[in-house]
MOPAC internal coordinates of N, CA, C and O (Angstrom, degrees):
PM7 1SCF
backbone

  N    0.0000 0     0.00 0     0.00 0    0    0    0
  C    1.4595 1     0.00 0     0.00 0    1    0    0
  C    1.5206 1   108.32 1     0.00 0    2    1    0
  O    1.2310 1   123.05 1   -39.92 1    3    2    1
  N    1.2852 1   111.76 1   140.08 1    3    2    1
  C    1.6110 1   124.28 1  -164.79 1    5    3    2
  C    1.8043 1    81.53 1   -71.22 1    6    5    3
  O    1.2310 1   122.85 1   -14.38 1    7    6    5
  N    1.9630 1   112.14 1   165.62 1    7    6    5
  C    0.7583 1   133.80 1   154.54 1    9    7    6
  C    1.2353 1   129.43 1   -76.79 1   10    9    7
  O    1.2310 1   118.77 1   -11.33 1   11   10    9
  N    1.3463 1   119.96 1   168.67 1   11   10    9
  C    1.7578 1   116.51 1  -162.43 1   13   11   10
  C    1.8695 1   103.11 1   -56.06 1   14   13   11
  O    1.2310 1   128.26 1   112.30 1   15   14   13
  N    0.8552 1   101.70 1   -67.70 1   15   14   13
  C    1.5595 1   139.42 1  -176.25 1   17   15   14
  C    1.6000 1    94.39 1   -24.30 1   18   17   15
  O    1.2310 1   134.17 1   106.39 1   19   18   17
  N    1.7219 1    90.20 1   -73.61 1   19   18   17
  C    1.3949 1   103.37 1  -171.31 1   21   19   18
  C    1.7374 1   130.29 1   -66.31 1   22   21   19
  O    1.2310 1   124.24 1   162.75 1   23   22   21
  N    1.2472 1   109.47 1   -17.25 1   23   22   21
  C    1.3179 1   131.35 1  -170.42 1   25   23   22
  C    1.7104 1   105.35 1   -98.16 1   26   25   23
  O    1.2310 1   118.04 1   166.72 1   27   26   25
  N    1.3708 1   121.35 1   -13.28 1   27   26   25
  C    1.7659 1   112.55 1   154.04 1   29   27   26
  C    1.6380 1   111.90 1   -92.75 1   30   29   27
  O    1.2310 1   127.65 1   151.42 1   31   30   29
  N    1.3730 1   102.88 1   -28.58 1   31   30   29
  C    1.4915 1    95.16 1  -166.62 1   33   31   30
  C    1.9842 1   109.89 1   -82.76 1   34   33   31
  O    1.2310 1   128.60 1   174.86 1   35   34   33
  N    1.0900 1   101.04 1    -5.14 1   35   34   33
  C    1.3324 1   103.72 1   163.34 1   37   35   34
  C    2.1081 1   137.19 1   -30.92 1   38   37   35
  O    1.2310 1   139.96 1   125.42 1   39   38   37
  N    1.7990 1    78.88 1   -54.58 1   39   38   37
  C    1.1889 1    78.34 1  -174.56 1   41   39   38
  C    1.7602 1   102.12 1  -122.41 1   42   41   39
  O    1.2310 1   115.50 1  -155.90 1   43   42   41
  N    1.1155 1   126.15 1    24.10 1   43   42   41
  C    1.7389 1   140.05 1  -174.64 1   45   43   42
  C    1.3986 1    95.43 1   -79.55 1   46   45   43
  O    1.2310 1   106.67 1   -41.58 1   47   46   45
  N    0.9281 1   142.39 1   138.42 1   47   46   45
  C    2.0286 1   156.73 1   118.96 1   49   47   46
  C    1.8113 1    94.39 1    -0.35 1   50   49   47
  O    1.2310 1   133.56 1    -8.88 1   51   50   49
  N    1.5011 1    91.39 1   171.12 1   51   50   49
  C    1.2982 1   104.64 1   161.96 1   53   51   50
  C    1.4607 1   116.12 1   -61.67 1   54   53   51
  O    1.2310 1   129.01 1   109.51 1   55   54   53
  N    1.1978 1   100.25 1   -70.49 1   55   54   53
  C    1.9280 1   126.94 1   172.78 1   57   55   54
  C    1.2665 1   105.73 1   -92.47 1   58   57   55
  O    1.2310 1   118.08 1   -82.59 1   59   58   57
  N    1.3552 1   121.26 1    97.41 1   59   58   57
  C    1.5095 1   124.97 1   159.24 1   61   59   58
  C    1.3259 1   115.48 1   -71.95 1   62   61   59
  O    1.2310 1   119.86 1   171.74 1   63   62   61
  N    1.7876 1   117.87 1    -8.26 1   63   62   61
  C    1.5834 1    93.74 1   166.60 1   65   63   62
  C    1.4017 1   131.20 1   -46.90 1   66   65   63
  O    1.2310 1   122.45 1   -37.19 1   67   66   65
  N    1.5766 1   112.91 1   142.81 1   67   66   65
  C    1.1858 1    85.27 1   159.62 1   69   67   66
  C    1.8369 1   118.50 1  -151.12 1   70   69   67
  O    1.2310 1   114.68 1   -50.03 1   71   70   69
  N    1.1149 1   127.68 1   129.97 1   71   70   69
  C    1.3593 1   120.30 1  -165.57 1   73   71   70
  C    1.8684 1   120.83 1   -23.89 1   74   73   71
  O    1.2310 1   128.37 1   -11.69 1   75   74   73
  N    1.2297 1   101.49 1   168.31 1   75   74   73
  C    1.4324 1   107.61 1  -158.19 1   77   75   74
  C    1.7879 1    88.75 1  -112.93 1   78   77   75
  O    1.2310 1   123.41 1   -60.46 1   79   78   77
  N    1.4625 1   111.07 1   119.54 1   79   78   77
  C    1.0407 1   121.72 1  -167.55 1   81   79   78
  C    2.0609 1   105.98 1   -80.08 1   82   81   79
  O    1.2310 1   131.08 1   158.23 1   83   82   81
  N    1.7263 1    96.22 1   -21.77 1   83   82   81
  C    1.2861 1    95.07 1   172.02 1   85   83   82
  C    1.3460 1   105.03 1  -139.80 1   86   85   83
  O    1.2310 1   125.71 1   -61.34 1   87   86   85
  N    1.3500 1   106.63 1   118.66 1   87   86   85
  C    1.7527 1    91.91 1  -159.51 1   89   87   86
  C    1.2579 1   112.20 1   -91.68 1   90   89   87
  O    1.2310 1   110.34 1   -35.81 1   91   90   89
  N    1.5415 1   135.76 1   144.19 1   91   90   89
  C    1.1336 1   131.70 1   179.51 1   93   91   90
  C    1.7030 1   120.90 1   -73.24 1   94   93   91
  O    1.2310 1   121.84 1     5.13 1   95   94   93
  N    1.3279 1   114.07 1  -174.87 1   95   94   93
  C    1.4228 1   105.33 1  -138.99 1   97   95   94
  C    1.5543 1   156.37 1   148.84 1   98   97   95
  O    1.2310 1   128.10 1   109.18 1   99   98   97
  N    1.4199 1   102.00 1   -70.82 1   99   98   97
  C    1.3144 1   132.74 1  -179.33 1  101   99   98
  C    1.3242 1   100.44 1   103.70 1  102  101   99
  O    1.2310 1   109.03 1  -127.28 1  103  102  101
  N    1.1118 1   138.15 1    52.72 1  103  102  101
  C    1.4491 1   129.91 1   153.53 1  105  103  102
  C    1.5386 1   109.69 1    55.32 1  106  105  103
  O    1.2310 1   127.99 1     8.78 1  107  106  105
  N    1.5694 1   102.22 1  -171.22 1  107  106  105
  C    2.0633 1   107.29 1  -170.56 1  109  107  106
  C    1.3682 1   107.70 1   -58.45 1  110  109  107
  O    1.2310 1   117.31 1    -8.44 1  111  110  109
  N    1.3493 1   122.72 1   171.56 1  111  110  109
  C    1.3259 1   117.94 1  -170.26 1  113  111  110
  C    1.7215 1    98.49 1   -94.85 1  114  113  111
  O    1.2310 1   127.12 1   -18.15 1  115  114  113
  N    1.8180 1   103.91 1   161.85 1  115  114  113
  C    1.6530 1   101.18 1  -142.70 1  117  115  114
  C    1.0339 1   128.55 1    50.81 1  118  117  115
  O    1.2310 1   110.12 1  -136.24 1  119  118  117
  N    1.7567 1   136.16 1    43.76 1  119  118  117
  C    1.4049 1   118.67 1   176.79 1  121  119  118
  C    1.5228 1   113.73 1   -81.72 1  122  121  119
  O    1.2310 1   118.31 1    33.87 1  123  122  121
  N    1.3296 1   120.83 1  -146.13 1  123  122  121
  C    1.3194 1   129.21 1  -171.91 1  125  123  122
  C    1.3219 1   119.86 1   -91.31 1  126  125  123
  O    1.2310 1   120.35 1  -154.20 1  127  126  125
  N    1.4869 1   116.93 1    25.80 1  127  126  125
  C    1.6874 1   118.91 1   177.04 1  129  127  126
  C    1.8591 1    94.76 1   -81.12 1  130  129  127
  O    1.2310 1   104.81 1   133.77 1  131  130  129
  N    0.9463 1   145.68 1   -46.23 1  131  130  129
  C    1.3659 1   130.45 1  -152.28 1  133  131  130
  C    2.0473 1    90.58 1   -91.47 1  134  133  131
  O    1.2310 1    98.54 1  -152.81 1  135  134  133
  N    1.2035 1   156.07 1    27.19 1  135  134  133
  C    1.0647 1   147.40 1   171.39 1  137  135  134
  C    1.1120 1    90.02 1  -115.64 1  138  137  135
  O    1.2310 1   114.80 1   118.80 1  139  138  137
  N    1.6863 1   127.46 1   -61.20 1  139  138  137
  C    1.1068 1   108.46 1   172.29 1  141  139  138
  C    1.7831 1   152.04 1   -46.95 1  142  141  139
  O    1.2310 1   134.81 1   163.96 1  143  142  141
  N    1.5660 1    88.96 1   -16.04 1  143  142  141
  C    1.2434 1   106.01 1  -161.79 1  145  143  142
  C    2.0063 1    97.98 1   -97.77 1  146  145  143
  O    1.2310 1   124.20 1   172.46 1  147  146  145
  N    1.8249 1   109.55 1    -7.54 1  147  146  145
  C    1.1115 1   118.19 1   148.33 1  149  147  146
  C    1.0714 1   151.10 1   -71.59 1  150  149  147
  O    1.2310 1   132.34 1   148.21 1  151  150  149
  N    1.7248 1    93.78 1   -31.79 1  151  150  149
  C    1.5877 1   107.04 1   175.85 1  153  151  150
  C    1.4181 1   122.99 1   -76.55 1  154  153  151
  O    1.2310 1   119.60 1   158.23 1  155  154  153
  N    1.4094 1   118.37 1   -21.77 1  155  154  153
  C    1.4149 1   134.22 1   133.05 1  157  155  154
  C    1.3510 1   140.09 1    -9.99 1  158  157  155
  O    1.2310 1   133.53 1   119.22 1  159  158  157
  N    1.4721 1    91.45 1   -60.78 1  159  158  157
  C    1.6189 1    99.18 1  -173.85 1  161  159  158
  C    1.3097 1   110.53 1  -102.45 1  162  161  159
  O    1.2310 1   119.91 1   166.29 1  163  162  161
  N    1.7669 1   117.77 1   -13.71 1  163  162  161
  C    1.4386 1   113.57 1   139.13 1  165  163  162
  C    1.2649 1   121.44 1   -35.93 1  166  165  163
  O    1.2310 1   127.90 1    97.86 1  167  166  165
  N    1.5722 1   102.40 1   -82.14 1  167  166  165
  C    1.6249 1   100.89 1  -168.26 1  169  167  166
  C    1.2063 1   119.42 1   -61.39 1  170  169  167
  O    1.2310 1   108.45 1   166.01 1  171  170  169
  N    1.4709 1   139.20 1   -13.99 1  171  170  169
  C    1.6990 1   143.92 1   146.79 1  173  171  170
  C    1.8696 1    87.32 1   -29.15 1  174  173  171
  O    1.2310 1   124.67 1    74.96 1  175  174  173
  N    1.3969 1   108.63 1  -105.04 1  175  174  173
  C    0.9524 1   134.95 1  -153.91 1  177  175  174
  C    1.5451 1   125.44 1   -45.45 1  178  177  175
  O    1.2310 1   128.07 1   165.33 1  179  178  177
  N    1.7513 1   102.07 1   -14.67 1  179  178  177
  C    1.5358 1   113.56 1   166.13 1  181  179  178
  C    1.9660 1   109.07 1   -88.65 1  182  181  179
  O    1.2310 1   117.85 1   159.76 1  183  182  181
  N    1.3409 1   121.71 1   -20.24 1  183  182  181
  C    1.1275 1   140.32 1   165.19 1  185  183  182
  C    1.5546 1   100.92 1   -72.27 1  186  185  183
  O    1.2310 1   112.15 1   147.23 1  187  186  185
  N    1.1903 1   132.42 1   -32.77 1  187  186  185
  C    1.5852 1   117.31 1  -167.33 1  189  187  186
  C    1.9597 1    98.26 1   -95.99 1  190  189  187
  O    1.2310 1   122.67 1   157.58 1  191  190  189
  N    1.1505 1   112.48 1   -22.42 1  191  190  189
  C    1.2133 1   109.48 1   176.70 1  193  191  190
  C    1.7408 1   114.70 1   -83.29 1  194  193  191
  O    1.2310 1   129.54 1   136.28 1  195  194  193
  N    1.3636 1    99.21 1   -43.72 1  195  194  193
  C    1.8210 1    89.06 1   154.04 1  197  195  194
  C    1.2315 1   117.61 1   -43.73 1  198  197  195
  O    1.2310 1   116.71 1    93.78 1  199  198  197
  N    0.8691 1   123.86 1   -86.22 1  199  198  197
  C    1.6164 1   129.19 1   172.35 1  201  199  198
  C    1.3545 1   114.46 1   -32.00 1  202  201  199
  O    1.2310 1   113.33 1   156.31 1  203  202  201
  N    0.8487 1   130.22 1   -23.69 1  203  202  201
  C    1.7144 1   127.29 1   167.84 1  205  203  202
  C    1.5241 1    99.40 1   -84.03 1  206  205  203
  O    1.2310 1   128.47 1   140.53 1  207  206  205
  N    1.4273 1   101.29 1   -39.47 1  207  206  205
  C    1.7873 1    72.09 1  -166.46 1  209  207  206
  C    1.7476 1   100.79 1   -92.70 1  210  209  207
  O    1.2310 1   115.70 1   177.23 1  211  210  209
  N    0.7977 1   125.77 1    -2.77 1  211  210  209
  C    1.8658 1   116.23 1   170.32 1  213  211  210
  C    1.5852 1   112.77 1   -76.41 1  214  213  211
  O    1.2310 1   124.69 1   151.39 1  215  214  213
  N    1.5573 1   108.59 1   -28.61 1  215  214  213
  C    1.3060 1   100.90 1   175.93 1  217  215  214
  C    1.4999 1   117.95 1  -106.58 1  218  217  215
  O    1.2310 1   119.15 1  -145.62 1  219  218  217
  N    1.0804 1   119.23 1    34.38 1  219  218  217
  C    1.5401 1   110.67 1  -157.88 1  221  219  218
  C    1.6558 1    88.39 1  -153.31 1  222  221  219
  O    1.2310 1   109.29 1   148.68 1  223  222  221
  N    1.5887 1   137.68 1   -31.32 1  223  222  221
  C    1.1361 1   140.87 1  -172.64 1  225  223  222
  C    1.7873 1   118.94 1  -108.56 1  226  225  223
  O    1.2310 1   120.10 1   180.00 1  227  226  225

């Protein structure tokens, strides 16, 4: 039985790099972290007004 080593590199390329189909990061510049980070404090704040008005009305 082949060795560890030897038994992947068998059938690998020269350069198994291989580009990053999604590259890490945070994506293009201005992406979608600050909308998200709105829609958030919407739904906080539509949850805190329920709650105000069930306990308060």
């Amino acid at each position: 039985m082949a060795g560890g080593d030897d038994f992947y590199s068998r059938d690998r390329p020269e350069n198994p790099q291989m580009p990053e189909d999604r590259p890490r990061g945070g994506g293009p510049a201005g992406g979608t972290a600050p909308v998200k980070v709105f829609v958030w404090w919407v739904v906080a704040a539509v949850i805190i007004v329920i709650l105000w008005l069930v306990f308060f009305f």
